[in-house]
C-alpha positions in Angstrom: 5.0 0.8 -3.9 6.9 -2.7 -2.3 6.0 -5.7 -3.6 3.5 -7.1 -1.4 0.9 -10.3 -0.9 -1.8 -10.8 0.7 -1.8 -14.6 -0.2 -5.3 -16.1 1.0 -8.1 -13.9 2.3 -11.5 -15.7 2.4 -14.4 -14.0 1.3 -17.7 -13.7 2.7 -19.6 -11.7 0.5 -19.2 -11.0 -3.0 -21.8 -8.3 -4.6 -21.8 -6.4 -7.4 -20.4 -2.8 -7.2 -23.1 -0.1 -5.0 -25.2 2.0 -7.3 -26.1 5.4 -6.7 -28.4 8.2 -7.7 -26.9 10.9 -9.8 -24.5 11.8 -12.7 -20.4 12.5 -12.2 -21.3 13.9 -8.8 -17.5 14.1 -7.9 -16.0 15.1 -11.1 -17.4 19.3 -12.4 -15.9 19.3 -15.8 -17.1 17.6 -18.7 -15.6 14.3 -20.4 -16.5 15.4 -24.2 -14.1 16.9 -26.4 -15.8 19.9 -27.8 -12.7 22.3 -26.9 -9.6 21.0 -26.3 -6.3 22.6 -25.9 -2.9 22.4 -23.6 -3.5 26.0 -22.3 0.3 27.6 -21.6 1.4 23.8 -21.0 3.2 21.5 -23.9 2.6 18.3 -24.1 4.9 17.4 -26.5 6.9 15.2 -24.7 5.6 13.9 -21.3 7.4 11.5 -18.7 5.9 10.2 -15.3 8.2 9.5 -12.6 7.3 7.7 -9.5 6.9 4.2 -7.9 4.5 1.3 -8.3 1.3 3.7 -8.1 2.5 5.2 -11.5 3.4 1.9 -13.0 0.5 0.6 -13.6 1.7 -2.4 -10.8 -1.9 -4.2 -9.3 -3.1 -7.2 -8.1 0.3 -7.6 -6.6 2.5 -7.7 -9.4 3.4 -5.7 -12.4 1.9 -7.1 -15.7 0.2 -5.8 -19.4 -3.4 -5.1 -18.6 -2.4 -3.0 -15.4 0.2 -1.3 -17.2 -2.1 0.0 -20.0 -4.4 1.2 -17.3 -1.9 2.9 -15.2 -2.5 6.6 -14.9 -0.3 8.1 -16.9 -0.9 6.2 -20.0 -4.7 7.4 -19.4 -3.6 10.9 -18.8 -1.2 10.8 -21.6 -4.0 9.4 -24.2 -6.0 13.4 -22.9 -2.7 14.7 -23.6 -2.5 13.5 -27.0 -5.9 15.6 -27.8 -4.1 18.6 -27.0 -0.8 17.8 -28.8 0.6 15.9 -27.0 3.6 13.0 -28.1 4.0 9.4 -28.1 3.8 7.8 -24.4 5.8 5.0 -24.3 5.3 2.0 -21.3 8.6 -0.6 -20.6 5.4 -2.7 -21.0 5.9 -6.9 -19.5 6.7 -9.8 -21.4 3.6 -11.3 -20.5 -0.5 -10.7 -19.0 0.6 -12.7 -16.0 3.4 -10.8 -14.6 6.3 -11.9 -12.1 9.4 -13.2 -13.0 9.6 -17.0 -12.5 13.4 -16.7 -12.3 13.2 -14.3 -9.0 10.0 -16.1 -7.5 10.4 -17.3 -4.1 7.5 -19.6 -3.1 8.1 -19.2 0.4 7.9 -15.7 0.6 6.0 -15.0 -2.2 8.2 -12.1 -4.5 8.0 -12.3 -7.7 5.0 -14.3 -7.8 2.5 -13.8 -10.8 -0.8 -11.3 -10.1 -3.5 -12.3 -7.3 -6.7 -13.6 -9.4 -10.0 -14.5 -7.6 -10.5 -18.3 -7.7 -12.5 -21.0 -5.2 -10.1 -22.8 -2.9 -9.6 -26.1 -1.3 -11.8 -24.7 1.3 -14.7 -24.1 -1.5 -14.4 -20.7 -0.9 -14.1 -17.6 -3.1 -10.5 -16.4 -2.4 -7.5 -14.1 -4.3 -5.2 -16.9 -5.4 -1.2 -15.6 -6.7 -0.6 -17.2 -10.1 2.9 -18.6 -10.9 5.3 -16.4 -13.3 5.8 -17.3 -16.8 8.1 -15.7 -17.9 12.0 -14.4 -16.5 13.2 -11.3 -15.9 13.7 -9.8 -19.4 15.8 -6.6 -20.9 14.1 -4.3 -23.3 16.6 -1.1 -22.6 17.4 -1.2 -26.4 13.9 -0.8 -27.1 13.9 2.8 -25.2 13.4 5.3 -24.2 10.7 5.1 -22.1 8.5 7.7 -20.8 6.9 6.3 -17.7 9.0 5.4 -15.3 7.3 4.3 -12.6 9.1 1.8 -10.8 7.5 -0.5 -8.6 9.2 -0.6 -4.7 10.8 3.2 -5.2 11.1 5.9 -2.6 11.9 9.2 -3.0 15.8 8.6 -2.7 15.9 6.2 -5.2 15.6 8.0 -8.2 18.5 9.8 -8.2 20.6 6.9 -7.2 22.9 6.2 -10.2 22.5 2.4 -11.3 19.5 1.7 -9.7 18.6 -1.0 -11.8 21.7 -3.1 -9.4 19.0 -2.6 -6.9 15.9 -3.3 -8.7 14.4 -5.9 -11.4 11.6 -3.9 -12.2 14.6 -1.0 -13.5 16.6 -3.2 -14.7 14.7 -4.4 -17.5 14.9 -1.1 -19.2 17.5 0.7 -17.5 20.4 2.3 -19.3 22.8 2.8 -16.2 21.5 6.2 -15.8 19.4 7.5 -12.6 15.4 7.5 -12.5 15.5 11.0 -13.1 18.7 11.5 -15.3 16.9 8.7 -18.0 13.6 11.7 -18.1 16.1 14.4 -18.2 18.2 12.7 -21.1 14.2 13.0 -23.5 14.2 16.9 -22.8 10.6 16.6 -21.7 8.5 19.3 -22.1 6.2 18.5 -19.4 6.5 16.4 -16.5 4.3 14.2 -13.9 5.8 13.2 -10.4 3.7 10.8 -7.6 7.0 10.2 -5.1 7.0 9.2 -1.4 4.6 6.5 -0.1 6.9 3.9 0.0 8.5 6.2 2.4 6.2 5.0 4.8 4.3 2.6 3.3 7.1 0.0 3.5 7.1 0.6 7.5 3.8 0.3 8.2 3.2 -3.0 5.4 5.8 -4.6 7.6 3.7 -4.0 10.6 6.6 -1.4 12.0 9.5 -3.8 12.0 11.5 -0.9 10.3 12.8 2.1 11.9 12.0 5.8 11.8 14.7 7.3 10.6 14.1 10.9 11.3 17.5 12.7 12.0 19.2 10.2 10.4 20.5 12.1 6.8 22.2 9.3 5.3 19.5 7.1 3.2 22.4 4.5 2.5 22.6 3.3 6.0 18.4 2.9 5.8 16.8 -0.7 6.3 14.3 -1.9 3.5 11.8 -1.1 6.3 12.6 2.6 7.6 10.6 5.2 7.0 12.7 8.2 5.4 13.7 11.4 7.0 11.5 14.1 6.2 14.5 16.4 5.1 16.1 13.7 3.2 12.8 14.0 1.6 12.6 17.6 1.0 16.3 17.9 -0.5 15.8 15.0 -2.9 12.2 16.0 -4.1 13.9 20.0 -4.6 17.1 18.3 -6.7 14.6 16.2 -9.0 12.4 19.7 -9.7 15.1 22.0 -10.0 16.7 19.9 -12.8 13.5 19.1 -14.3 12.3 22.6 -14.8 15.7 23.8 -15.7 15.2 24.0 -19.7 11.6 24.8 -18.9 9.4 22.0 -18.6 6.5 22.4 -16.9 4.7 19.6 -14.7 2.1 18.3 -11.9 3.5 17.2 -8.8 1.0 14.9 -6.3 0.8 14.9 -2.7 0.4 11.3 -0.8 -2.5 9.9 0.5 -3.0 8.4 4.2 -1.4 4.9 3.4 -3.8 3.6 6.5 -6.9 4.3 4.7 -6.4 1.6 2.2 -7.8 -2.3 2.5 -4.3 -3.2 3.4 -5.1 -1.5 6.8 -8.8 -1.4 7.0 -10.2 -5.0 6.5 -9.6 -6.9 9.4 -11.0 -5.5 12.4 -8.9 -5.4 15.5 -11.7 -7.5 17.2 -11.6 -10.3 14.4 -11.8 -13.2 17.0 -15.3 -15.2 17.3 -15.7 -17.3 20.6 -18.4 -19.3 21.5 -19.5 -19.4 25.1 -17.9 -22.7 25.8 -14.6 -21.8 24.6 -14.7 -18.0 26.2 -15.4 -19.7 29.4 -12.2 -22.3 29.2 -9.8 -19.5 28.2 -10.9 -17.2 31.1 -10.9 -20.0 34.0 -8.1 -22.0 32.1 -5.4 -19.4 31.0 -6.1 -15.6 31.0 -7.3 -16.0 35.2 -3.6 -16.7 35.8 -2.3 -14.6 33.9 -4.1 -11.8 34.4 -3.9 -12.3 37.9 0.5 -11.9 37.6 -0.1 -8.8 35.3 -2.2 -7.3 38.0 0.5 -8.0 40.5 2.6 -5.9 38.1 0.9 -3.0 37.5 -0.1 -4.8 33.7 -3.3 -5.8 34.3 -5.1 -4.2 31.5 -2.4 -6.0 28.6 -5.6 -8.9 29.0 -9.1 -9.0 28.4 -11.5 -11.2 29.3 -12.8 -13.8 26.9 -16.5 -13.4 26.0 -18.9 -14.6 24.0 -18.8 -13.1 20.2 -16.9 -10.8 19.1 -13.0 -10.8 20.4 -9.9 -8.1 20.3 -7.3 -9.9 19.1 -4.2 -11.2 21.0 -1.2 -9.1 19.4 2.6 -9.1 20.2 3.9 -5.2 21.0 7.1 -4.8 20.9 7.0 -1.4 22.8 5.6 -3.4 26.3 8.2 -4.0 28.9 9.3 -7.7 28.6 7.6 -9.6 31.2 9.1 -13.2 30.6 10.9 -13.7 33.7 8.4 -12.5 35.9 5.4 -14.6 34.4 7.3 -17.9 33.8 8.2 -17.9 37.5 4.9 -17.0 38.7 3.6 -19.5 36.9 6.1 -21.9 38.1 5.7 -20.9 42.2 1.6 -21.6 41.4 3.0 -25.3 40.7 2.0 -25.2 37.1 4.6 -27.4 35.3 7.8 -25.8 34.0 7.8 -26.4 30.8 4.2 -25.2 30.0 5.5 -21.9 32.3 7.8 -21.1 30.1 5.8 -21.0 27.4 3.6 -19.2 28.8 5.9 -16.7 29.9 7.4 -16.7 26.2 4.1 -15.7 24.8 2.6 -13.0 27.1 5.9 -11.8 27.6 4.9 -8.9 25.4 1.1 -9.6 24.5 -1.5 -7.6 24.8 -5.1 -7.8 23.3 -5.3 -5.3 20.3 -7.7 -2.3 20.9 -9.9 -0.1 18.3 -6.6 2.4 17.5 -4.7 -0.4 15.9 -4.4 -1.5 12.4 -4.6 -5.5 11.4 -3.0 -6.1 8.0 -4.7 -7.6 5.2 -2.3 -10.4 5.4 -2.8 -11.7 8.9 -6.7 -12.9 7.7 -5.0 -15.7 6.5 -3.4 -17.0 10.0 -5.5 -15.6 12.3 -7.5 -18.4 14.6 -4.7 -21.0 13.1 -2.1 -23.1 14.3 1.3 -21.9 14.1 3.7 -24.6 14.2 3.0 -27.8 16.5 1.8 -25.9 19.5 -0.3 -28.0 21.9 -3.5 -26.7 23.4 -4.0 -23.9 24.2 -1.3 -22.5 22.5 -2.5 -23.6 19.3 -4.9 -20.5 18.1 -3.2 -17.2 16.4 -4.5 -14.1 18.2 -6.1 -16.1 20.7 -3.8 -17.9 22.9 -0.4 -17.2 20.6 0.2 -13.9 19.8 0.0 -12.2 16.5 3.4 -11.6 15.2 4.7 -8.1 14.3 4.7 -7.8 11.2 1.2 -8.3 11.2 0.0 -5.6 13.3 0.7 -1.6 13.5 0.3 -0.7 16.8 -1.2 3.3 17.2 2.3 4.1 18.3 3.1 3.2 15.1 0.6 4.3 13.2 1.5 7.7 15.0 4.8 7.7 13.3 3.7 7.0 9.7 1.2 10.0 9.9 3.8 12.6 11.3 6.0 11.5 8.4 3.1 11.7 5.9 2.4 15.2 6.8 5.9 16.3 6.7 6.2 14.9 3.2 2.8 16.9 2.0 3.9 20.0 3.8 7.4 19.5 1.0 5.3 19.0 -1.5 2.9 21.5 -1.1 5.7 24.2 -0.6 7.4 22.9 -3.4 5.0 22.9 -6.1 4.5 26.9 -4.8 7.8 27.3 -5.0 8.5 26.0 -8.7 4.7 27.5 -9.9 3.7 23.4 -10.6 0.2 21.9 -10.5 -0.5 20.1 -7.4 -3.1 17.3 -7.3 -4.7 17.0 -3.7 -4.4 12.8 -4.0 -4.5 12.7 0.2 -8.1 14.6 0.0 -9.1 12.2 -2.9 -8.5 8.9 -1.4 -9.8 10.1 2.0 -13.5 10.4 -0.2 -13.4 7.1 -0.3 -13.4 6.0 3.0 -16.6 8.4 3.8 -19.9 6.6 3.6 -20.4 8.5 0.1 -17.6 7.8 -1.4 -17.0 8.8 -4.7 -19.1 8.2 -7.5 -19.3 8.3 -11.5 -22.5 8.3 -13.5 -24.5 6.7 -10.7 -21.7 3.9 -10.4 -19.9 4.5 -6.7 -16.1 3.6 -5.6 -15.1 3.2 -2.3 -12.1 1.6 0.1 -14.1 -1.2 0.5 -11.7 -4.3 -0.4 -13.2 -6.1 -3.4 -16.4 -4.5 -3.6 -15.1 -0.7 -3.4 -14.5 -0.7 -6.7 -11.0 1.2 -6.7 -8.3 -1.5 -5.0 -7.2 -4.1 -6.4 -6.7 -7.7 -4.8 -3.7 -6.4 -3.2 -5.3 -3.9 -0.7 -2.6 -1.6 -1.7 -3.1 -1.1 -5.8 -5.7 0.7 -7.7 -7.7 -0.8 -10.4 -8.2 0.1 -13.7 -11.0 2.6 -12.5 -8.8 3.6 -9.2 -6.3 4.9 -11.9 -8.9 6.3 -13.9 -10.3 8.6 -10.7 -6.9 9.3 -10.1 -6.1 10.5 -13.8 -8.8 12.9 -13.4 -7.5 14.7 -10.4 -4.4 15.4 -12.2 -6.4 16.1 -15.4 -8.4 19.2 -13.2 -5.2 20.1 -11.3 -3.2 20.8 -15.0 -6.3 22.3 -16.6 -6.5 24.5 -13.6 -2.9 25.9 -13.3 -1.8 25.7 -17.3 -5.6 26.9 -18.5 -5.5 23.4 -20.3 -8.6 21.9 -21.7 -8.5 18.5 -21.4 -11.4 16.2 -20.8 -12.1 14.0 -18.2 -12.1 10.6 -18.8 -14.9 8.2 -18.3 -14.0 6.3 -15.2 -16.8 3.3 -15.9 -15.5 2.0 -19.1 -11.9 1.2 -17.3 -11.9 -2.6 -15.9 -12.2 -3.5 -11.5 -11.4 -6.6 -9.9 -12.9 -9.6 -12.2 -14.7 -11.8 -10.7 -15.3 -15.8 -11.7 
C-alpha cells in the first residue's frame, strides 16, 4: 500500500489486548506438525508478488522486524516443512526504516516507523522516527523471492523499469518488470495479494483522485485515481497466464473493504465536544446567519445546530454546489462587515456538517478543534467554524465509489482463480471478522480493528502487525492445504509481536 502517516493521534486509553474464553476458535486445523506434506503443490521455489501488505511494510514505513514478520516469510517458513526452498527478503539496511536521503519533513515520506512515545502534551502518542540510513542498492545480492513493493497497484508490476518509479524497487531492481524478475527464478509455486492500492490510494486521500472507470490507459492515471476495473482484469489475467505457463501452481487473494480499517474507523464523524456556552455562541453568533441564507436557498440542512456534547463535524464537500457568491452578499446586505463576509462565504461556500455515512481519516485527529493558520475568532477551530479539508474526509459518495471498484476487483479475482484452478484466500471475509464484536480470536487471545488495542493494525491504521500477518498467513495456509491437499500447519498467531508499547 502508499506510504502513509498518521503523524500525532492522542490516545485516551491504552489497555492490554481483550481476553477471551476458548482455544483457536477461528482457526479448525491444527498448528503441530505430526503430518506434513505439499499435497500435489511444490514448494520448491516460491515468490510472493504484491504491494506493501506483502512486504512486510508497518508502522508506516518499511524496515527489518516487519519484514521478517511479513506473511510470506511466515508462510514460506510452513513451506519449508513440506519441501519447500530458500525465501529470500530485499530485507532494509536498518530496524528503523525510511530513507533519510528521500525524507521530507513537511510531508512526512520517507520518514522512519511510527513508535508509541509521550508527547509535549504528556500524552501517550505514535511519534515517526527520523531515517538513518539512505536509499541503498542490494540488486547484486539477488534474486529475491518476495517482491512486495510497498505503494504498487495492479498495473505496476508489469511496467518495465519500475524501479524509475519507485525507491522501495529500486533497491533491488534489476531493470526487469515485478513480474518478469519472479518469472526469470522459474518458480514452482506462486503467491499474489494485488489491488488495494487501487482504491486505497483514493480513499487515503480523502477522494482527491479520480475514478477512472472507462478510462483504459493507466499511464494518463493521477497518484490518486482509483483504476479501471478492466484495466484490472487484463493485467491480473497477463501476470497468471505467464506465471502458470511452465506450470507453477499458486494462491491468489481477494481484497478486503479498505474502509474497515483504523485508517477509516477511529474518528467518529461526530468527534466535536461543545460545552453549553460555546454551543450557544456558535448558534446565535454564526450558524443563525448562515443557516438562515442556506434556507433561503433551498440548503438549509448543509448546517446543524450546535449543542451541548457531542458534535458532527464541519467538513468541506466538494460535490455541494458552490454557494460563495450568494452567502458573502447575504452576509454583506445584513450589514455584517465585508471582509468578515467574505470569509464567511469562503468557508461555507461548500461546508456541510459531516453525517454517520461518512468516513474521518485517522490523520485529521491530529487538526481537528485546531487552528489552521492565523484565523481570528470564530474562524479559528477545525471542523467547527473552518471546515475540514478534503483530503481528510471521504464523503458516502465517495465511499460509494471505492466499494463498486472493490467488488469489481473481487468478482476478477474470484473468476480468475476458477479459471486458472488457483487457491483463493477469502482475505475480504477475514478482515470483515474483525470488525464484528467477536472478532477473531487465538488461544483465548482476541484481535480486532480496534486501533491500538485490536491487536492486528499497526500504528498506521493501514498495516498489519506481526500477528495481523500471522492471521493472514493462516488463511492462505488453509486455502493451499484445501485446493493442493497440502498439509501444512498453522502457525501460532500469539508468539508473533503487536504494537509495543512504553
Amino acid at each position: 500500500m502508499k506510504k502513509l502517516r498518521t503523524n500525532t493521534l492522542d490516545i485516551l486509553l491504552v489497555s492490554a489486548l481483550l481476553l477471551a474464553g476458548g482455544c483457536s476458535a477461528d482457526f479448525k486445523e491444527a498448528t503441530g506438525t505430526e503430518v506434513v506434506s505439499s499435497g500435489s503443490a511444490n514448494f520448491g521455489t516460491y515468490v510472493a508478488l504484491g504491494n506493501s501488505l506483502t512486504s512486510g511494510y508497518r508502522d508506516g514505513a518499511l524496515y527489518r522486524d516487519g519484514q521478517k514478520e511479513s506473511f510470506p516469510s511466515i508462510l514460506s517458513a510452513q513451506m519449508k516443512k513440506a519441501g519447500g526452498g530458500e525465501f529470500r527478503q530485499p530485507m532494509s539496511t536498518d530496524n528503523t526504516g525510511g530513507f533519510k536521503n528521500l525524507y521530507n519533513p513537511k510531508t512526512g515520506d520517507f520518514a522512519g516507523k511510527l513508535v508509541l512515545k509521550v508527547n509535549k502534551n504528556g500524552k501517550l502518542a505514535p511519534i515517526p522516527m527520523l531515517p538513518e540510513s539512505s536509499l541503498d542498492n542490494i540488486a547484486s545480492q539477488g534474486p529475491y523471492q518476495n517482491l512486495g513493493i510497498p505503494g504498487a497497484k495492479s498495473f505496476h508490476l508489469g511496467i518495465p523499469k519500475y524501479g524509475d518509479l519507485n525507491p522501495y524497487y529500486s533497491r533491488f531492481s534489476t531493470g526487469k518488470s515485478i513480474i518478469e524478475a519472479a518469472i526469470s527464478q522459474s518458480p514452482t509455486f506462486f503467491s499474489l495479494w494485488i489491488g488495494n492500492n487501487d482504491v486505497l490510494s483514493y480513499a487515503a486521500s480523502g477522494g482527491i483522485g479520480k475514478d477512472q472507470t472507462g478510462n483504459y490507459n493507466p499511464s494518463s492515471y493521477g497518484e490518486n485515481d482509483i483504476t479501471d476495473p478492466t484495466v484490472f482484469k487484463k493485467v491480473v489475467n497477463q501476470y497468471l497466464k505467464a506465471l502458470t505457463a511452465s506450470g507453477a501452481k499458486g494462491v491468489i487473494a481477494n481484497i478486503p473493504s479498505v474502509l474497515h480499517i483504523p485508517f477509516f474507523a477511529t474518528v467518529p464523524y461526530n468527534a466535536i465536544e461543545l460545552n453549553e456556552n460555546v454551543a450557544n455562541v456558535l448558534n446565535q453568533s454564526l450558524y443563525a446567519p448562515v443557516k438562515k441564507i442556506l434556507a433561503v436557498l433551498g440548503q438549509g440542512d448543509r448546517i446543524s445546530w450546535a449543542q451541548k456534547g457531542k458534535n458532527p463535524i464541519l467538513i468541506f464537500d466538494k460535490d455541494l454546489t458552490n454557494l460563495q457568491p450568494q452567502i458573502t452578499s447575504a452576509l454583506s446586505s445584513s450589514g455584517v462587515p465585508a471582509s468578515q463576509a467574505r470569509m464567511i462565504g469562503e468557508f461555507f461556500a461548500q461546508a456541510r456538517h459531516a453525517k454517520k455515512t461518512d468516513l474521518i481519516l485517522l490523520k485529521a485527529s491530529q487538526i481537528l478543534g485546531k487552528n489552521p493558520g492565523q484565523y481570528p475568532a470564530p474562524f479559528d477551530k477545525v471542523g467547527v467554524t473552518t471546515p475540514l479539508a478534503d483530503r481528510y474526509a471521504l464523503t458516502s459518495a465517495e465511499t460509494k465509489k471505492v466499494e463498486a471498484a472493490t467488488r469489481a476487483y473481487n468478482e476478477t479475482i474470484t473468476a480468475l482463480a476458477n479459471a486458472y484452478g488457483l487457491a483463493l484466500v477469502d482475505t475480504k471475509s477475514k478482515m470483515s471478522e474483525l470488525i464484528t464484536n467477536s472478532g477473531i480470536q487465538w488461544d483465548g487471545v482476541k484481535y480486532s480493528s480496534k486501533y491500538l488495542t485490536g491487536g492486528a493494525f499497526s500504528l498506521d491504521g493501514i498495516h498489519l502487525t506481526g500477528r495481523g500477518n500471522a492471521i493472514v498467513a493462516n488463511e492462505f495456509i488453509q486455502s493451499i492445504n484445501r485446493k493442493y491437499g497440502a498439509r501444512l500447519p498453522l502457525v501460532n498467531v500469539n508468539r508473533y509481536s503487536g504494537i509495543k508499547f512504553p
